[in-house]
CHARMM-style PDB file with segment names, atoms N, HN, CA, C and O in Angstrom:
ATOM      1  N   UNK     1      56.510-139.570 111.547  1.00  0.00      PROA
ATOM      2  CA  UNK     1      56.499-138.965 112.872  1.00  0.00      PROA
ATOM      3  C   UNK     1      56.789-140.036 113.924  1.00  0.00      PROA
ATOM      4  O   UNK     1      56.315-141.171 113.868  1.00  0.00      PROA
ATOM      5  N   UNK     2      57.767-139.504 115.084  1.00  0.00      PROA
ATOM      6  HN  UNK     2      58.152-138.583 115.131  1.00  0.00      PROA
ATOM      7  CA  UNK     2      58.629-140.476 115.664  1.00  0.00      PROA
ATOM      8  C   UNK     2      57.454-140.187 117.415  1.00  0.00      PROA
ATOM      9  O   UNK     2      57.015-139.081 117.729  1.00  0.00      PROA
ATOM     10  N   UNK     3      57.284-141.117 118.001  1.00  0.00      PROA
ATOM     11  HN  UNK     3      57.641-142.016 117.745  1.00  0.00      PROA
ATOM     12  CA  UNK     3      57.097-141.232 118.993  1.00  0.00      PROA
ATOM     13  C   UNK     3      58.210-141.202 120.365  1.00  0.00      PROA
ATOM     14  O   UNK     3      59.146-141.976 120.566  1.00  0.00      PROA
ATOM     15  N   UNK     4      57.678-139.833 121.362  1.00  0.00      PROA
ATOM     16  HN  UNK     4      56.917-139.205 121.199  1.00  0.00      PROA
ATOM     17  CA  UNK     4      58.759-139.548 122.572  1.00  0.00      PROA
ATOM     18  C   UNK     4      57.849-139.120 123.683  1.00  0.00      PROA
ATOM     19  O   UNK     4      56.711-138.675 123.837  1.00  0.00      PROA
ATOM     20  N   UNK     5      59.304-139.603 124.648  1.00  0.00      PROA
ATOM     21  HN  UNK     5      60.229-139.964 124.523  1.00  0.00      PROA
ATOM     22  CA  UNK     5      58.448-138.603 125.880  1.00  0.00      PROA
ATOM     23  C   UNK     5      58.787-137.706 126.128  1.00  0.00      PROA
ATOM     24  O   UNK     5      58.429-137.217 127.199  1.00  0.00      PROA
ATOM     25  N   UNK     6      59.619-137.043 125.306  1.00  0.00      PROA
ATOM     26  HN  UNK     6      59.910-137.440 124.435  1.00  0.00      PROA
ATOM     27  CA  UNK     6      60.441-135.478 125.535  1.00  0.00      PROA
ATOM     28  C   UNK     6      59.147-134.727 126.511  1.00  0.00      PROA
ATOM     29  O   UNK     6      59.433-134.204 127.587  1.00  0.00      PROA
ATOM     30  N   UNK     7      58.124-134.744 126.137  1.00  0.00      PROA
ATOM     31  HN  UNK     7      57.891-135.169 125.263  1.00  0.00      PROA
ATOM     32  CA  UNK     7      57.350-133.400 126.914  1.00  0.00      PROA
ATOM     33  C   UNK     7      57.237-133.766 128.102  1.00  0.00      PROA
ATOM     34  O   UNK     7      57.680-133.024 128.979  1.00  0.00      PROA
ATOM     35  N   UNK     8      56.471-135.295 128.523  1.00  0.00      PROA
ATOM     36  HN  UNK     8      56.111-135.897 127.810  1.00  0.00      PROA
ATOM     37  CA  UNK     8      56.072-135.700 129.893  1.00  0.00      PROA
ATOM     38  C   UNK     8      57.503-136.000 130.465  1.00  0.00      PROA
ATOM     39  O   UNK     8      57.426-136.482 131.595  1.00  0.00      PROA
ATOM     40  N   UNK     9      58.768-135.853 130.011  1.00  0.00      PROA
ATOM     41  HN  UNK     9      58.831-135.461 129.092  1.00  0.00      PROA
ATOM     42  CA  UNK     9      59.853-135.917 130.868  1.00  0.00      PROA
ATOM     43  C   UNK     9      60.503-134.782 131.363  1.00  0.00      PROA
ATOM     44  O   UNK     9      61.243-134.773 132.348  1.00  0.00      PROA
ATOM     45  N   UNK    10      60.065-133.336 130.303  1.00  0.00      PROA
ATOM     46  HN  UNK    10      59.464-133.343 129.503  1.00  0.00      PROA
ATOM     47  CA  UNK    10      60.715-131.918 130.505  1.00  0.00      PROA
ATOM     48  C   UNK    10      59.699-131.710 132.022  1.00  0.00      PROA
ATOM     49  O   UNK    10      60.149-131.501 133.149  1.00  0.00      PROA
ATOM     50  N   UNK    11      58.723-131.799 131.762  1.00  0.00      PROA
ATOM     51  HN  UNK    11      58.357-131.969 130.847  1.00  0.00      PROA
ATOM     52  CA  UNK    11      57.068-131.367 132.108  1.00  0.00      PROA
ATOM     53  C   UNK    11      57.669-132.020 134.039  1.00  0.00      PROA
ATOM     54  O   UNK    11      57.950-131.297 134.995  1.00  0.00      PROA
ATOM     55  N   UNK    12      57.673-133.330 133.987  1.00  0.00      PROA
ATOM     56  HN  UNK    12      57.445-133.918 133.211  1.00  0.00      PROA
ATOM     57  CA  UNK    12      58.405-133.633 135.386  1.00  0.00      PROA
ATOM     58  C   UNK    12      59.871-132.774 135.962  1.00  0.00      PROA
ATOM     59  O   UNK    12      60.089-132.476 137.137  1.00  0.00      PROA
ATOM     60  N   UNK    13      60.621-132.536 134.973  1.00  0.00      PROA
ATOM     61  HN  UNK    13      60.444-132.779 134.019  1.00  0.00      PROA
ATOM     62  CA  UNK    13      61.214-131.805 135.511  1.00  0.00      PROA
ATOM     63  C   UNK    13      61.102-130.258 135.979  1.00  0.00      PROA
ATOM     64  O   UNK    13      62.027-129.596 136.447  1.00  0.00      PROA
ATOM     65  N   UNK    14      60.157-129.948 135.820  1.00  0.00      PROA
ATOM     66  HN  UNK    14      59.404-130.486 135.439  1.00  0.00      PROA
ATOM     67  CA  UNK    14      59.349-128.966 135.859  1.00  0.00      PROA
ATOM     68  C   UNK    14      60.071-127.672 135.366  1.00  0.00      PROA
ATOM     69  O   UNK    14      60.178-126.663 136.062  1.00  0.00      PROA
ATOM     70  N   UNK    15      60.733-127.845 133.633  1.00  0.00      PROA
ATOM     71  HN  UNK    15      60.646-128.665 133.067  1.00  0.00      PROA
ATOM     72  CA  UNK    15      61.253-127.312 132.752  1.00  0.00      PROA
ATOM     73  C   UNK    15      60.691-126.783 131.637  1.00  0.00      PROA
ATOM     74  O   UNK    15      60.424-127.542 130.705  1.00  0.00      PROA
ATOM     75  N   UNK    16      60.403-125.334 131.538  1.00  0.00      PROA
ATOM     76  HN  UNK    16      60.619-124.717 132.295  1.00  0.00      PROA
ATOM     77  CA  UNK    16      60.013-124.924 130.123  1.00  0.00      PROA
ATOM     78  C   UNK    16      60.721-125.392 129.227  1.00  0.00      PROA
ATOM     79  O   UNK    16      61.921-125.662 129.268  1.00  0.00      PROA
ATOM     80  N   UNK    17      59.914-125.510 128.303  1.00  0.00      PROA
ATOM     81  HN  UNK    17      58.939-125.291 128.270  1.00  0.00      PROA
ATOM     82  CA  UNK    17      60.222-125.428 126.730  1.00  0.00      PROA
ATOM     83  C   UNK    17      62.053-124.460 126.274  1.00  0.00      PROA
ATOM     84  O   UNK    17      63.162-124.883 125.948  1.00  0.00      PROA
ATOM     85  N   UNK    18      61.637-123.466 126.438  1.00  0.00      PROA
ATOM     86  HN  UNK    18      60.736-123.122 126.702  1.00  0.00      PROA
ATOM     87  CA  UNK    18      62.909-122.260 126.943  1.00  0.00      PROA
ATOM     88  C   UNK    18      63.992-122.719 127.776  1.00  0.00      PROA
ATOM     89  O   UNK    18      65.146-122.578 127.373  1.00  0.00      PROA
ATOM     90  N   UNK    19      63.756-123.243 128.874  1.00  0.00      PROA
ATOM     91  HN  UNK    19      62.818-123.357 129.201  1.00  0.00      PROA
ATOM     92  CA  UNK    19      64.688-123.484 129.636  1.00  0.00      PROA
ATOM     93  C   UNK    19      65.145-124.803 129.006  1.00  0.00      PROA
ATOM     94  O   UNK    19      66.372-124.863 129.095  1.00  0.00      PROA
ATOM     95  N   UNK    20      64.695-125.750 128.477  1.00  0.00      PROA
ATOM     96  HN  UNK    20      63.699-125.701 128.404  1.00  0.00      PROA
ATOM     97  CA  UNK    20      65.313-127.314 128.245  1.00  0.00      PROA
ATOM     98  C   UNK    20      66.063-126.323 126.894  1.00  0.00      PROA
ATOM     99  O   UNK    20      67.192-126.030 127.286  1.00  0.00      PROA
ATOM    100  N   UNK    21      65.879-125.879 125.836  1.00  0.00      PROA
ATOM    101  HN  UNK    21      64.961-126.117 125.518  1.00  0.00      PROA
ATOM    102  CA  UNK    21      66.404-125.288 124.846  1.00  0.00      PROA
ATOM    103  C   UNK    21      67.632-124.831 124.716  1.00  0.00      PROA
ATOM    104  O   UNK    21      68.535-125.248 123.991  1.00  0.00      PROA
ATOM    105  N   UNK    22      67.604-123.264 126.037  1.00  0.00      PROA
ATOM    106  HN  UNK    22      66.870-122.925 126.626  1.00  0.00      PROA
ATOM    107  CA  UNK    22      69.130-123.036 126.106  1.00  0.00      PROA
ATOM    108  C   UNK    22      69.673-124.106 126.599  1.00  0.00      PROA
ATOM    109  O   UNK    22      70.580-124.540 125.889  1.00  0.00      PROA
ATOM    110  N   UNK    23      69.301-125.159 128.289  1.00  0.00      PROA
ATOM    111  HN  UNK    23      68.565-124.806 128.865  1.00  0.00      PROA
ATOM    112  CA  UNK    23      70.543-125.952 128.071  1.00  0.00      PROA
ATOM    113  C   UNK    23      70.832-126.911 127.269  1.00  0.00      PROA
ATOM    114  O   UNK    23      71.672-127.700 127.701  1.00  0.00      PROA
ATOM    115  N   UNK    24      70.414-127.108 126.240  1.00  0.00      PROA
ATOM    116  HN  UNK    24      69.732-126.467 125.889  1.00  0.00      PROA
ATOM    117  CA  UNK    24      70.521-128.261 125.286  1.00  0.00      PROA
ATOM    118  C   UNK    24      71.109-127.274 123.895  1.00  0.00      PROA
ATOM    119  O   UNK    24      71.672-127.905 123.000  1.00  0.00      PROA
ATOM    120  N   UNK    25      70.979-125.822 123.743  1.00  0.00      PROA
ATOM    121  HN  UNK    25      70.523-125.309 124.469  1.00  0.00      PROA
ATOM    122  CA  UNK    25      71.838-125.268 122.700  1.00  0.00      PROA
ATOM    123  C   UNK    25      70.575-125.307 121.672  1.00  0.00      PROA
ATOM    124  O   UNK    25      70.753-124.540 120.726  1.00  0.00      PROA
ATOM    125  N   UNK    26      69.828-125.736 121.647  1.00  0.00      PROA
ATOM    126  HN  UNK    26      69.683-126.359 122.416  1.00  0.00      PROA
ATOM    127  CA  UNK    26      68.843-125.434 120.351  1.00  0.00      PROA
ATOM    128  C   UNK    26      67.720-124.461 120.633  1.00  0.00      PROA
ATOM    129  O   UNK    26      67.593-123.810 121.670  1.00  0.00      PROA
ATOM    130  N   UNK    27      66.822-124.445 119.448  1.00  0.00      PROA
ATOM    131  HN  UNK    27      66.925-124.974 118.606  1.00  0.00      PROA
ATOM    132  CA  UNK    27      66.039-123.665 119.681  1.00  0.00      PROA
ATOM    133  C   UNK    27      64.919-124.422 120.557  1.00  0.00      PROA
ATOM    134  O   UNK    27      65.093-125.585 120.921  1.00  0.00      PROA
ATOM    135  N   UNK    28      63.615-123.598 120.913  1.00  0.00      PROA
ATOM    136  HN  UNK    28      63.474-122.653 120.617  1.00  0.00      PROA
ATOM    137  CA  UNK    28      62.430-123.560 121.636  1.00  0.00      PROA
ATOM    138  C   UNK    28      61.778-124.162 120.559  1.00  0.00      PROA
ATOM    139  O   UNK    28      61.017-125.112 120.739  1.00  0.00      PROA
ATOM    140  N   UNK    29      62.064-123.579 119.180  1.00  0.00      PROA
ATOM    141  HN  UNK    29      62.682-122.807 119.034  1.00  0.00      PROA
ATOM    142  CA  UNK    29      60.628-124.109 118.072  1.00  0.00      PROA
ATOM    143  C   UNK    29      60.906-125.450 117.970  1.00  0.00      PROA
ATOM    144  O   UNK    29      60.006-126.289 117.947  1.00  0.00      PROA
ATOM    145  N   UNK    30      62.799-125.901 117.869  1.00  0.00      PROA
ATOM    146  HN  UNK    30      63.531-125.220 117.889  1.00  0.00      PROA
ATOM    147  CA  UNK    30      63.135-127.293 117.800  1.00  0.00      PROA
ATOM    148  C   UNK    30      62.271-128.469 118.648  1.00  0.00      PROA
ATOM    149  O   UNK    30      61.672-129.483 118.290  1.00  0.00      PROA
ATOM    150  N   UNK    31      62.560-127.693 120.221  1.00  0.00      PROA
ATOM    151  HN  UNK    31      63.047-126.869 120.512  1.00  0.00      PROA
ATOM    152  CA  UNK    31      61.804-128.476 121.084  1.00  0.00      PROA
ATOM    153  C   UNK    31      60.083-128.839 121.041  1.00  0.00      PROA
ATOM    154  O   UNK    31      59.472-129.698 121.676  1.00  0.00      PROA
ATOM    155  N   UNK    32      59.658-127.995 120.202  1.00  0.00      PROA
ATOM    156  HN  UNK    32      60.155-127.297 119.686  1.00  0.00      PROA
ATOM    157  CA  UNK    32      58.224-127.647 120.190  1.00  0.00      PROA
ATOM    158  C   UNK    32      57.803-128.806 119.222  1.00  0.00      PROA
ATOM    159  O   UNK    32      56.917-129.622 119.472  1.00  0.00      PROA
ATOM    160  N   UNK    33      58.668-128.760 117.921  1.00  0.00      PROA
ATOM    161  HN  UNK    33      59.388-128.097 117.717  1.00  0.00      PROA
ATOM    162  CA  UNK    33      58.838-129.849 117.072  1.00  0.00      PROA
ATOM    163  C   UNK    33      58.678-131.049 117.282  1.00  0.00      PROA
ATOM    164  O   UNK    33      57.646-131.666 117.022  1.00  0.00      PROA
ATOM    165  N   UNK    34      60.054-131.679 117.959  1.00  0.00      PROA
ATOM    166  HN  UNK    34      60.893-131.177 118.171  1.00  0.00      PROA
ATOM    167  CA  UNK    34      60.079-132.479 118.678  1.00  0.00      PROA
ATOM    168  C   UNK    34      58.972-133.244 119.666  1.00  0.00      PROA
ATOM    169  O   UNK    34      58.588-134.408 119.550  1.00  0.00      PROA
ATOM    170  N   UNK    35      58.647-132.459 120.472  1.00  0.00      PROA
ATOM    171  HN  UNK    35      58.959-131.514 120.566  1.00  0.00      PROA
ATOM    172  CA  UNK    35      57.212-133.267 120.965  1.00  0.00      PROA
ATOM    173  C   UNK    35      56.529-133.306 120.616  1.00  0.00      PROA
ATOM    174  O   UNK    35      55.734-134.032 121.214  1.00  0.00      PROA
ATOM    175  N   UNK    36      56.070-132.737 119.506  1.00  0.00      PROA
ATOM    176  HN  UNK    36      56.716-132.147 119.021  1.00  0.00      PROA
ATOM    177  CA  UNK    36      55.021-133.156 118.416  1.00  0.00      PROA
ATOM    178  C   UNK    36      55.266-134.521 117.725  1.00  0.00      PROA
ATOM    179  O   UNK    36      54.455-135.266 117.176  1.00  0.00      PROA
ATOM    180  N   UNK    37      56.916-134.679 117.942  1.00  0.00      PROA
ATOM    181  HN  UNK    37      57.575-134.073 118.388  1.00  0.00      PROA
ATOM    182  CA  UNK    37      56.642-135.696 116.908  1.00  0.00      PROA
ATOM    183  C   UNK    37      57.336-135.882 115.849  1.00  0.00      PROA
ATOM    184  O   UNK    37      57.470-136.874 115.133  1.00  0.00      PROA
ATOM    185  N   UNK    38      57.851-134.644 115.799  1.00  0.00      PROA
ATOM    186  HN  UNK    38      57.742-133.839 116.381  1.00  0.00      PROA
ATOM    187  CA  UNK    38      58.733-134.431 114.312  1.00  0.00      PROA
ATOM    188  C   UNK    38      60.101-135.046 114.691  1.00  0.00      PROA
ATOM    189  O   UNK    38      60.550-135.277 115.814  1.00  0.00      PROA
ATOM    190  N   UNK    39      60.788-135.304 113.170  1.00  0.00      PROA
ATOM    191  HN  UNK    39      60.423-135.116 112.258  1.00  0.00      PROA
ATOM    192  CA  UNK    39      62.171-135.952 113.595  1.00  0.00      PROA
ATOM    193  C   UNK    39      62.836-134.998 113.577  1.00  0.00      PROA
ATOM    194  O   UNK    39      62.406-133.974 113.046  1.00  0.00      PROA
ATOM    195  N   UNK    40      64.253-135.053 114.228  1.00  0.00      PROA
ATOM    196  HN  UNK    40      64.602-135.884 114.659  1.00  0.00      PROA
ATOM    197  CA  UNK    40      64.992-134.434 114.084  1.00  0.00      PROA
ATOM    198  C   UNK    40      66.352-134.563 114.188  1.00  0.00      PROA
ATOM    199  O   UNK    40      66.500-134.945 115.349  1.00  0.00      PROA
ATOM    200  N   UNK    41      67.725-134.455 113.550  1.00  0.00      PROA
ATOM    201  HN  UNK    41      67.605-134.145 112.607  1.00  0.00      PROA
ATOM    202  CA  UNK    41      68.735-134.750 113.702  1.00  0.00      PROA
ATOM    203  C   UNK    41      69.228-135.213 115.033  1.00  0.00      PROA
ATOM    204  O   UNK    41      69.009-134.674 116.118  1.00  0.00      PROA
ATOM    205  N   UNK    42      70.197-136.711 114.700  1.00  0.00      PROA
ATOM    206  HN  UNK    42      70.374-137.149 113.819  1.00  0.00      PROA
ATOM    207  CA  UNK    42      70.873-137.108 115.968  1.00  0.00      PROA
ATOM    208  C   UNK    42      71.743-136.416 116.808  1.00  0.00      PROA
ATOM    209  O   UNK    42      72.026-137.014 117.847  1.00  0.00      PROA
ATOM    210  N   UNK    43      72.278-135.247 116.632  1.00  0.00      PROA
ATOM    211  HN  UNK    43      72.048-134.761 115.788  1.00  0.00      PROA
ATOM    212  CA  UNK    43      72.870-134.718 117.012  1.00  0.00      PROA
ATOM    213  C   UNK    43      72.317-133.702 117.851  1.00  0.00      PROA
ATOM    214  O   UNK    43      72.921-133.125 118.755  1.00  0.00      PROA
ATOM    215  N   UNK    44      70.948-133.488 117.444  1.00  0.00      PROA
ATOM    216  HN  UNK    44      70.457-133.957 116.710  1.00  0.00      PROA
ATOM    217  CA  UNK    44      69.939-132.064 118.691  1.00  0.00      PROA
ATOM    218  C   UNK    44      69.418-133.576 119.740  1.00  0.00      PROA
ATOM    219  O   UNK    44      69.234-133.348 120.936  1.00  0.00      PROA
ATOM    220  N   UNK    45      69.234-134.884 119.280  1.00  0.00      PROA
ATOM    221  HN  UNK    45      69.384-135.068 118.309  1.00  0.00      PROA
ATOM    222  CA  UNK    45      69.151-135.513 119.910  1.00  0.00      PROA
ATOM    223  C   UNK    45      70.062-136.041 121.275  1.00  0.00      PROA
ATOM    224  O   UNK    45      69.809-136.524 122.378  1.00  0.00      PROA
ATOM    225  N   UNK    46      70.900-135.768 120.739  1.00  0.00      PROA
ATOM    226  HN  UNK    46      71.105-135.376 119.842  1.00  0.00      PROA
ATOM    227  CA  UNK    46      72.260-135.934 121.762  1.00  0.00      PROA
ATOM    228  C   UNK    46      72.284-134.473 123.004  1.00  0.00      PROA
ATOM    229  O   UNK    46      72.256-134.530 124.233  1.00  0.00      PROA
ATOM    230  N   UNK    47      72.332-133.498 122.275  1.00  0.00      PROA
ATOM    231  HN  UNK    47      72.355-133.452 121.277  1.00  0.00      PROA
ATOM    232  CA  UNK    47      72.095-132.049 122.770  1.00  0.00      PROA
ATOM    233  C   UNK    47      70.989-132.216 124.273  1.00  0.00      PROA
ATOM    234  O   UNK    47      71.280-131.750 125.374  1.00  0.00      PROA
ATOM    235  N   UNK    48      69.739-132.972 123.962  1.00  0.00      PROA
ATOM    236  HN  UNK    48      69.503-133.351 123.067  1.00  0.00      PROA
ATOM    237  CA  UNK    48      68.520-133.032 124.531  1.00  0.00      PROA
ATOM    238  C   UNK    48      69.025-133.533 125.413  1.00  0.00      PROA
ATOM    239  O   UNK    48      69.338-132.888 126.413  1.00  0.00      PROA
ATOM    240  N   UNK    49      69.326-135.297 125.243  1.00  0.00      PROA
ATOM    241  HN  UNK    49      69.071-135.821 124.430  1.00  0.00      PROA
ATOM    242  CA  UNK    49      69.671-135.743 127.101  1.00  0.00      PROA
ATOM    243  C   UNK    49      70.313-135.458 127.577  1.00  0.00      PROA
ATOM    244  O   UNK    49      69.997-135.295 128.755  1.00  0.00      PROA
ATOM    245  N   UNK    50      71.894-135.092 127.186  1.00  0.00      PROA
ATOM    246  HN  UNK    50      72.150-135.224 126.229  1.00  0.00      PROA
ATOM    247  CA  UNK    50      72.481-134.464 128.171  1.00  0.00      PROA
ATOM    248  C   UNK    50      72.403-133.599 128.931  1.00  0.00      PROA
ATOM    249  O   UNK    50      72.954-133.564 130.032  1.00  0.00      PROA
ATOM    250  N   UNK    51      71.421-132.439 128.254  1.00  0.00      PROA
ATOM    251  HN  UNK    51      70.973-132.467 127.360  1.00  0.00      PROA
ATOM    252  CA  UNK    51      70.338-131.402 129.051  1.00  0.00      PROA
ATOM    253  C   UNK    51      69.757-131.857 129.841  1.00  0.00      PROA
ATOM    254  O   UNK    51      69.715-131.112 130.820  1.00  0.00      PROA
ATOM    255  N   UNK    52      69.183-132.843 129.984  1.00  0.00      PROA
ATOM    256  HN  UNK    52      69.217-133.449 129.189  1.00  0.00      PROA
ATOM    257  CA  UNK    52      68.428-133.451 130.591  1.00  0.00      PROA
ATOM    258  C   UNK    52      68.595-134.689 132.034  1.00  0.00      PROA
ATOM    259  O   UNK    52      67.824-135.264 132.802  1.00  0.00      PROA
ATOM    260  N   UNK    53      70.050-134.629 131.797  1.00  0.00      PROA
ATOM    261  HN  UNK    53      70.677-134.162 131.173  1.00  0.00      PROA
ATOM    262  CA  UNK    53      70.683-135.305 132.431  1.00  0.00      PROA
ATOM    263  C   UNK    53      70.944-137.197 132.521  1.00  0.00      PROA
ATOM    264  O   UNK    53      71.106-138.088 133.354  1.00  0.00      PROA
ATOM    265  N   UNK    54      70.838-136.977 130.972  1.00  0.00      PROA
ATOM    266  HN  UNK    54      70.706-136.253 130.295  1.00  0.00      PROA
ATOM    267  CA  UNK    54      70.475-138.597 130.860  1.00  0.00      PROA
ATOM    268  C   UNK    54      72.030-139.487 130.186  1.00  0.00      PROA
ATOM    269  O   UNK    54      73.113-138.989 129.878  1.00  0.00      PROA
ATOM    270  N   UNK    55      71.699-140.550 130.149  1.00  0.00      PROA
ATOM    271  HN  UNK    55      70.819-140.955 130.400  1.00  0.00      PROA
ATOM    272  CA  UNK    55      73.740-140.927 129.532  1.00  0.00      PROA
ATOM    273  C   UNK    55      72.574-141.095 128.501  1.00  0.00      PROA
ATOM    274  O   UNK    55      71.353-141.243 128.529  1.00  0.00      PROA
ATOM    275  N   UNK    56      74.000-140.954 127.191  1.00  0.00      PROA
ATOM    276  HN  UNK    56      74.992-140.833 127.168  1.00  0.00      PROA
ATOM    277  CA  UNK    56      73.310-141.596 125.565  1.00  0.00      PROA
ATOM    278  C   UNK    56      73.180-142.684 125.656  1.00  0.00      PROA
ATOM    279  O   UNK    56      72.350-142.828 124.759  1.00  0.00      PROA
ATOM    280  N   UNK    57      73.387-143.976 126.171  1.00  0.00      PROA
ATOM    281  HN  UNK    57      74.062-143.859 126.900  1.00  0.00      PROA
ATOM    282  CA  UNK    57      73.034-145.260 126.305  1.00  0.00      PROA
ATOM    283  C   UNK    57      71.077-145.490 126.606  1.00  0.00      PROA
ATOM    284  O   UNK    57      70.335-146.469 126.528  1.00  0.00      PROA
ATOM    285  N   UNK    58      70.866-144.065 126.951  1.00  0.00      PROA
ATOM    286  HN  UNK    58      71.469-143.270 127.015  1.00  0.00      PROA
ATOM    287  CA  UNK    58      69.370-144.439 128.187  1.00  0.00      PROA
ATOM    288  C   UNK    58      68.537-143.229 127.063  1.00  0.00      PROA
ATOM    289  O   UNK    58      67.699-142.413 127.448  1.00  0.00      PROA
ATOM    290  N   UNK    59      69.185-143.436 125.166  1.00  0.00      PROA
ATOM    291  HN  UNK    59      69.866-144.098 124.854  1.00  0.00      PROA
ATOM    292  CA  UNK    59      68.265-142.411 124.790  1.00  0.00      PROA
ATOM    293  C   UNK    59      67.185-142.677 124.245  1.00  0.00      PROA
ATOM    294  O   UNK    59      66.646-141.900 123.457  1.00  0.00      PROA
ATOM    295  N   UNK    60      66.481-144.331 124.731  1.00  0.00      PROA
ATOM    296  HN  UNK    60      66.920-144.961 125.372  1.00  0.00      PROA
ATOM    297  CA  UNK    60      65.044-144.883 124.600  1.00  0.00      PROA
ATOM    298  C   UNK    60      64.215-144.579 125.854  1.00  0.00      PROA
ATOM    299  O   UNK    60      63.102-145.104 125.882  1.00  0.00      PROA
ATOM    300  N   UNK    61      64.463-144.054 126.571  1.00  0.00      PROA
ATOM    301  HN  UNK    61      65.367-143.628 126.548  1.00  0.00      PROA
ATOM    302  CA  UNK    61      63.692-143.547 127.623  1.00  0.00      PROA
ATOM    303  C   UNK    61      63.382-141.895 127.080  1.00  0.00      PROA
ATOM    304  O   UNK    61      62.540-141.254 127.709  1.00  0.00      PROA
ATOM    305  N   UNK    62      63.835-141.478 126.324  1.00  0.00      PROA
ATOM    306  HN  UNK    62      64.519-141.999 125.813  1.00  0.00      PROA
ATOM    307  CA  UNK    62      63.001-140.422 125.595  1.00  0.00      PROA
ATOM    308  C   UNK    62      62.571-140.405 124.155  1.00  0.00      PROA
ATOM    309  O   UNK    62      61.424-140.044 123.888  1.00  0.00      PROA
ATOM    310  N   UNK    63      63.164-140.663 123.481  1.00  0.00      PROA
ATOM    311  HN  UNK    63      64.095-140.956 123.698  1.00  0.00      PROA
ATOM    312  CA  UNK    63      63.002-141.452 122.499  1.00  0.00      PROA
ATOM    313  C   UNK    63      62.944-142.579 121.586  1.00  0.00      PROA
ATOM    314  O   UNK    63      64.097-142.838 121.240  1.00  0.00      PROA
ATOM    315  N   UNK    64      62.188-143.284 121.100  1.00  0.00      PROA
ATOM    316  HN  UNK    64      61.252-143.073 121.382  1.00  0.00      PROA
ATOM    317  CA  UNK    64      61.725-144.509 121.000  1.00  0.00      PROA
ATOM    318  C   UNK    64      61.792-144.674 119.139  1.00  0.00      PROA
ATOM    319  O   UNK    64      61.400-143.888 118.277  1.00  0.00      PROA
ATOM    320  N   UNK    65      62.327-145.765 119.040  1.00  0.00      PROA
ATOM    321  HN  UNK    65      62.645-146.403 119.741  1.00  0.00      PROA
ATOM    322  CA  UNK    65      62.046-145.749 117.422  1.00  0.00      PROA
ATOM    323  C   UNK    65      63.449-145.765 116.672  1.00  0.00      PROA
ATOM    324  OT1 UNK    65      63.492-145.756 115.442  1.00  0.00      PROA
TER     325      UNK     65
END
């Protein structure tokens, strides 16, 4: 289990679970996953910041490891 700040960074943006999901193309349970902790393919990883509005260079500011 991978350590992130996916939640305390959605959570500031003051973004459901739902809402970070559709714009990132995955599911809600993915995301739910995810801040738990769970790993998950580089590619939903990629999906996430750009949702999020982040460059892939800056994807240790949500995920770490």
């Amino acid at each position: 289990m991978g350590k992130n700040s996916l939640r305390h960074i959605r959570e500031s943006f003051l973004m459901s679970k739902a809402e970070l999901a559709r714009k990132a193309g995955v599911s809600p349970i993915t995301i739910d996953r995810i801040e738990k902790g769970l790993s998950c393919r580089m590619e939903t990883k990629r999906k996430i910041l750009l949702a999020l509005g982040y460059k892939l260079s800056e994807k240790d500011k949500v995920f770490s490891g």
